[in-house]
C-alpha positions in Angstrom: 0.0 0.0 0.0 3.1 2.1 -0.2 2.9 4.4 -3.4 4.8 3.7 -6.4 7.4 6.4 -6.3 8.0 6.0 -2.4 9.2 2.2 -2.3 12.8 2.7 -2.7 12.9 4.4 0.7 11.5 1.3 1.9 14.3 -1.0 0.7 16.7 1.2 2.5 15.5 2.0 5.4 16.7 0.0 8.4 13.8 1.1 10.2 11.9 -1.0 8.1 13.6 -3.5 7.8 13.6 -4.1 11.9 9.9 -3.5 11.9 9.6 -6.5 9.5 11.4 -8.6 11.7 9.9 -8.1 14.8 6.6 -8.4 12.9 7.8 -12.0 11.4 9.8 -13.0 14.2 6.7 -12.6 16.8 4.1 -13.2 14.8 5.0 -15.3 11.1 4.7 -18.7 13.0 1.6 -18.5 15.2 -1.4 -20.8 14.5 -4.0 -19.0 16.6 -7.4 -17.6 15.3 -8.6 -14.1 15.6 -11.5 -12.4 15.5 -11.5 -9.5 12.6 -13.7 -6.4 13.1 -16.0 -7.8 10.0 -17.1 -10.5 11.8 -14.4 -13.0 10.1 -11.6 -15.0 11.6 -8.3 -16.1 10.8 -5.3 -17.6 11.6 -2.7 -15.0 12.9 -0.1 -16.5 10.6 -2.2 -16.1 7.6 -4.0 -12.2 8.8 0.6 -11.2 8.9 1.3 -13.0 5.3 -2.2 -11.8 3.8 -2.8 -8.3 4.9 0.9 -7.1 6.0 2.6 -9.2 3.2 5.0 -10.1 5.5 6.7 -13.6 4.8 8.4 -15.8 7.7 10.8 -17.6 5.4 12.2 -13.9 4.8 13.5 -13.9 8.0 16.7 -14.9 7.2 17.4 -12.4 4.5 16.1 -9.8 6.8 18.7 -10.6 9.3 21.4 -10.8 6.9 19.8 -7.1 6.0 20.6 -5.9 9.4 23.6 -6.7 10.0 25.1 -5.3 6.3 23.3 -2.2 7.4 25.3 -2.4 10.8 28.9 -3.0 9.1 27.8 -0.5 6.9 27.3 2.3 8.7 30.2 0.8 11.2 32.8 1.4 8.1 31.7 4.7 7.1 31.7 6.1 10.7 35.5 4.7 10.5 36.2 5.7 7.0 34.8 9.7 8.0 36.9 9.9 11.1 39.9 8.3 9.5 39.5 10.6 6.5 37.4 13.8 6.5 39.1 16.1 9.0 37.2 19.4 9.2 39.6 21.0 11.7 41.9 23.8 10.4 45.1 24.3 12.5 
């Protein structure tokens, strides 16, 4: 439900990406019903993969997500000290 022109911010945004896991993590493998608001029930499973479009055998690539966004931003905080020195002496 994210418009056309906006989904790139989703692919890199770590923010995202964590939400997806918790999501998947908590909720991707659990059999219980629920009760909908239109008088409908489901399996929670089912309500995460059908209406989130959130996939539990994603959950690997996810993780593999957050940590290359962790040595990522690990390298460039190293790489801009190391580097960019704004002082003038």
């Amino acid at each position: 439900m994210i418009p056309g022109w906006w989904i790139w911010y989703y692919w890199i945004c770590p923010v995202a990406w964590t939400v997806y896991g918790i999501i998947t993590a908590q909720y991707g493998d659990v059999n219980n019903k629920i009760d909908l608001m239109n008088g409908n029930t489901t399996i929670v499973r089912m309500y995460v993969e059908e209406r989130l479009g959130y996939d539990h055998d994603f959950l690997g690539v996810v993780a593999m997500v957050l940590v290359a966004f962790s040595v990522f931003f690990a390298l460039m905080y190293a790489f801009c000290i190391k580097y960019l020195n704004f002082q003038q002496r």
